[in-house]
C-alpha positions as CSV (number, residue, x, y, z in Angstrom):
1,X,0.0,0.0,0.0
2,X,1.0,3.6,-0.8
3,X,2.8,4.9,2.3
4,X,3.3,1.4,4.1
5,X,6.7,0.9,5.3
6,X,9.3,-1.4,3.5
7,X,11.8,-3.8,4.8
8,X,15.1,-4.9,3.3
9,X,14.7,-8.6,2.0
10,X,17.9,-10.8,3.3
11,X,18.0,-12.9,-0.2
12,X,19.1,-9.3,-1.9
13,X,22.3,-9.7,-2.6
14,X,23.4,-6.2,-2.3
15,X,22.3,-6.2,1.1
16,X,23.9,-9.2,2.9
17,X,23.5,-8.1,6.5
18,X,19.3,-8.1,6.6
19,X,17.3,-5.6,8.5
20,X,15.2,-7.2,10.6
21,X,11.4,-6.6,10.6
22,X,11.9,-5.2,14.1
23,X,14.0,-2.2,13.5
24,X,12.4,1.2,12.6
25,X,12.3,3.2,9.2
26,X,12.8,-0.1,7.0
27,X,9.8,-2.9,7.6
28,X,8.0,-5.7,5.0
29,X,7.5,-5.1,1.6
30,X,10.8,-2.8,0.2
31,X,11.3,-5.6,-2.9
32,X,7.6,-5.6,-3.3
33,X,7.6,-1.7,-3.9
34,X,10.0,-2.2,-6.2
35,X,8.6,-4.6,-8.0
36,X,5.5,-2.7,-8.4
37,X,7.2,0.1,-9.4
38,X,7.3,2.3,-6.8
39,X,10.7,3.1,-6.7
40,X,10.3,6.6,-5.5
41,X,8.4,5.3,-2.5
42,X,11.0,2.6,-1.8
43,X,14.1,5.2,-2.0
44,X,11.6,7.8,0.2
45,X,11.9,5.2,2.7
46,X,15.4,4.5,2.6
47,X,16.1,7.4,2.6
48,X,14.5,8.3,5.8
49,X,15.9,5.1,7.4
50,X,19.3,6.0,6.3
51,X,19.0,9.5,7.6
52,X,17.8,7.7,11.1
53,X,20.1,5.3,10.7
54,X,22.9,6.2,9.1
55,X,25.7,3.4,9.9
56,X,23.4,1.1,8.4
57,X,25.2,-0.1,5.4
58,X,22.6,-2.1,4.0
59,X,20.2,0.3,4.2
60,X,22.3,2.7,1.7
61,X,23.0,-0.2,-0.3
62,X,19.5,-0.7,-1.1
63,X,19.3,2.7,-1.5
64,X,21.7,3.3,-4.0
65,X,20.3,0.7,-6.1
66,X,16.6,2.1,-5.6
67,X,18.3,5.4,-6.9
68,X,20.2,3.8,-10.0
69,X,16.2,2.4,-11.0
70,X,15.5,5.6,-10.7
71,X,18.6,7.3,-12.8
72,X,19.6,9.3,-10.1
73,X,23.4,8.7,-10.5
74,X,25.1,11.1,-8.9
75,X,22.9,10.6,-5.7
76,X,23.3,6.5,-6.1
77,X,27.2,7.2,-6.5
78,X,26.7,9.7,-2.8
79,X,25.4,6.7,-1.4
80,X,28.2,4.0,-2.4
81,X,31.2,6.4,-1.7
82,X,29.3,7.1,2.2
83,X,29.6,3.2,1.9
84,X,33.2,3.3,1.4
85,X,33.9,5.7,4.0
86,X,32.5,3.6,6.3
87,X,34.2,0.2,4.6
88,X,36.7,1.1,2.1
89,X,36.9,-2.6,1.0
90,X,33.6,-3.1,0.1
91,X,33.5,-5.0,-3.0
92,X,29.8,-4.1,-4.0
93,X,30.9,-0.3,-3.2
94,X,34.2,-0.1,-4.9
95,X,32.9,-2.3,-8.0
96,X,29.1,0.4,-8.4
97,X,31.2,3.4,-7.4
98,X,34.2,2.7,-10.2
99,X,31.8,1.8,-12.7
100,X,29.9,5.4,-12.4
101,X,32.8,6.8,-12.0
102,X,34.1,5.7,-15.3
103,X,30.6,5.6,-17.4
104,X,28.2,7.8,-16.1
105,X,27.3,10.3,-19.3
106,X,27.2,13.1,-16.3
107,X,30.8,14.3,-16.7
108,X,30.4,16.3,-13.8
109,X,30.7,13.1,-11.7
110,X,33.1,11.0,-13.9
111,X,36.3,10.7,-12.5
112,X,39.0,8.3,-14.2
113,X,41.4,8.4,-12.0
114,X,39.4,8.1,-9.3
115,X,37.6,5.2,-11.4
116,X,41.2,3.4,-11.7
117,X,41.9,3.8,-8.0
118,X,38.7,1.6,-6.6
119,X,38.8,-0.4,-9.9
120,X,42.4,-1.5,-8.6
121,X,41.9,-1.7,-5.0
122,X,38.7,-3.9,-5.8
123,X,41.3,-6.1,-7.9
124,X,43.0,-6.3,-4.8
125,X,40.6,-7.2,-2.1
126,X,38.1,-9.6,-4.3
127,X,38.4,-12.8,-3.3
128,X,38.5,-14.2,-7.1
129,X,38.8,-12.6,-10.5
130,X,35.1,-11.8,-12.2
131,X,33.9,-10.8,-15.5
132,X,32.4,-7.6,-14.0
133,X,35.2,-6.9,-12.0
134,X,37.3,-6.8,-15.2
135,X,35.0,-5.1,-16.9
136,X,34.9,-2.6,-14.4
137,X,38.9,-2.1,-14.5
138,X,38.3,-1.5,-18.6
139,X,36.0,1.0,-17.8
140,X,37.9,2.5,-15.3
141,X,41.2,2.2,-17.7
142,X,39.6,3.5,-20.7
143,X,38.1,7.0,-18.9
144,X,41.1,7.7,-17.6
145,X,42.6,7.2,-21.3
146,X,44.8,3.9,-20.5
147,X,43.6,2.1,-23.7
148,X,46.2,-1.0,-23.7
149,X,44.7,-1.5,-20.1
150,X,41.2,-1.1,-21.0
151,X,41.9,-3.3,-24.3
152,X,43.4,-5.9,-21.5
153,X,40.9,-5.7,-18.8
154,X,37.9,-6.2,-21.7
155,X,39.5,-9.3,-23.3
156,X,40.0,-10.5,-19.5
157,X,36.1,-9.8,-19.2
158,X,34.9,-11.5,-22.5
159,X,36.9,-14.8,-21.6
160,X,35.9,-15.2,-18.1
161,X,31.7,-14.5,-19.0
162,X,32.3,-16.7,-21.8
163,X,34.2,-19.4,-19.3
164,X,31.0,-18.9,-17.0
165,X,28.8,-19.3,-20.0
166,X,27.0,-16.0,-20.3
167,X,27.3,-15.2,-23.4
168,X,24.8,-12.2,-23.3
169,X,27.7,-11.1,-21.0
170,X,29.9,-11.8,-23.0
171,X,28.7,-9.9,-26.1
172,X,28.2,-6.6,-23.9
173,X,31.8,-6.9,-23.0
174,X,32.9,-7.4,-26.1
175,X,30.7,-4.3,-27.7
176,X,32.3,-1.8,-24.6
177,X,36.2,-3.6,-26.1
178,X,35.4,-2.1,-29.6
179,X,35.0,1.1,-28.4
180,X,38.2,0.9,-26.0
181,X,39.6,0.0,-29.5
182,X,38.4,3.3,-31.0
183,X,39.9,5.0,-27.9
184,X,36.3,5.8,-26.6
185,X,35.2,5.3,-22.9
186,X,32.3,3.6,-22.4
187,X,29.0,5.6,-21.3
188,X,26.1,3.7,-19.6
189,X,23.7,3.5,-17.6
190,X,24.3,2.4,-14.1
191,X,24.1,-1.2,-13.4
């Protein structure tokens, strides 16, 4: 219902530490709103149980996201770099934070170096190499203007979807190499 309160759903994968249906500003149905479509009413919420709340991690997690659905970047990018802050080897964080850094068509908020720097230290803390995780570092590489690297990091990002067997992955990757080939940076929306 319009107005009811939401709660963080623990099989979200972007928020691994649950809320529980006890705490206040976040209670049942915040992947329901979203799935309805009310985005604007889910990130409302979040946004009032980050504001009450605001060492909750998960809570600005799922509100980030609620704000890329939305195409609010630059707040969603606010949200992951509080994140970071807070956790500066956050995977989720550095990986969503790089990426906008790198492709957001806001150029007021893309940064390459900064990109390069979380797209690296994510290299460094993840606990095994991923074909987003490379294709974040290409990103990264190819805003700051590093085309070998970006031309690197995007064939490291085809093989390994391709190895996991998404090939619709895989494709994407490839596309975002051909313009790192052209010595263009990729612009996107947030994923």
């Amino acid at each position: 219902a319009p107005g009811a309160p939401l709660e963080l759903d623990d099989h979200r994968a972007e928020a691994p530490a649950a809320a529980s249906a006890t705490e206040p500003g976040v209670s049942a149905g915040y992947m329901d709103e979203l799935g309805m479509g009310r985005a604007p009413e889910a990130a409302a919420e979040l946004e009032r149980a980050v504001t009450a709340a605001p060492g909750r991690v998960e809570y600005r997690r799922a509100l980030a996201e609620t704000l890329k659905r939305l195409g609010r970047g630059r707040d969603a990018l606010a949200q992951y770099e509080a994140i970071l802050a807070a956790r500066p080897d956050d995977l989720n964080a550095l990986l969503n934070a790089a990426w906008m850094r790198a492709t957001l068509a806001d150029a007021s908020v893309r940064d390459g170096a900064a990109a390069v720097r979380m797209a690296e230290h994510a290299m460094r803390v993840a606990p095994a190499p991923s074909a987003a995780l490379a294709a974040t570092c290409a990103a990264a590489y190819a805003e700051a203007g590093r085309w070998d690297d970006a031309l690197a990091a995007a064939d490291d990002a085809v093989a390994q979807a391709r190895r996991a067997g998404a090939a619709a992955e895989a494709a994407d990757y490839a596309r975002q190499r051909a313009l790192y080939r052209a010595h263009r940076p990729y612009r996107g929306a947030p994923r």
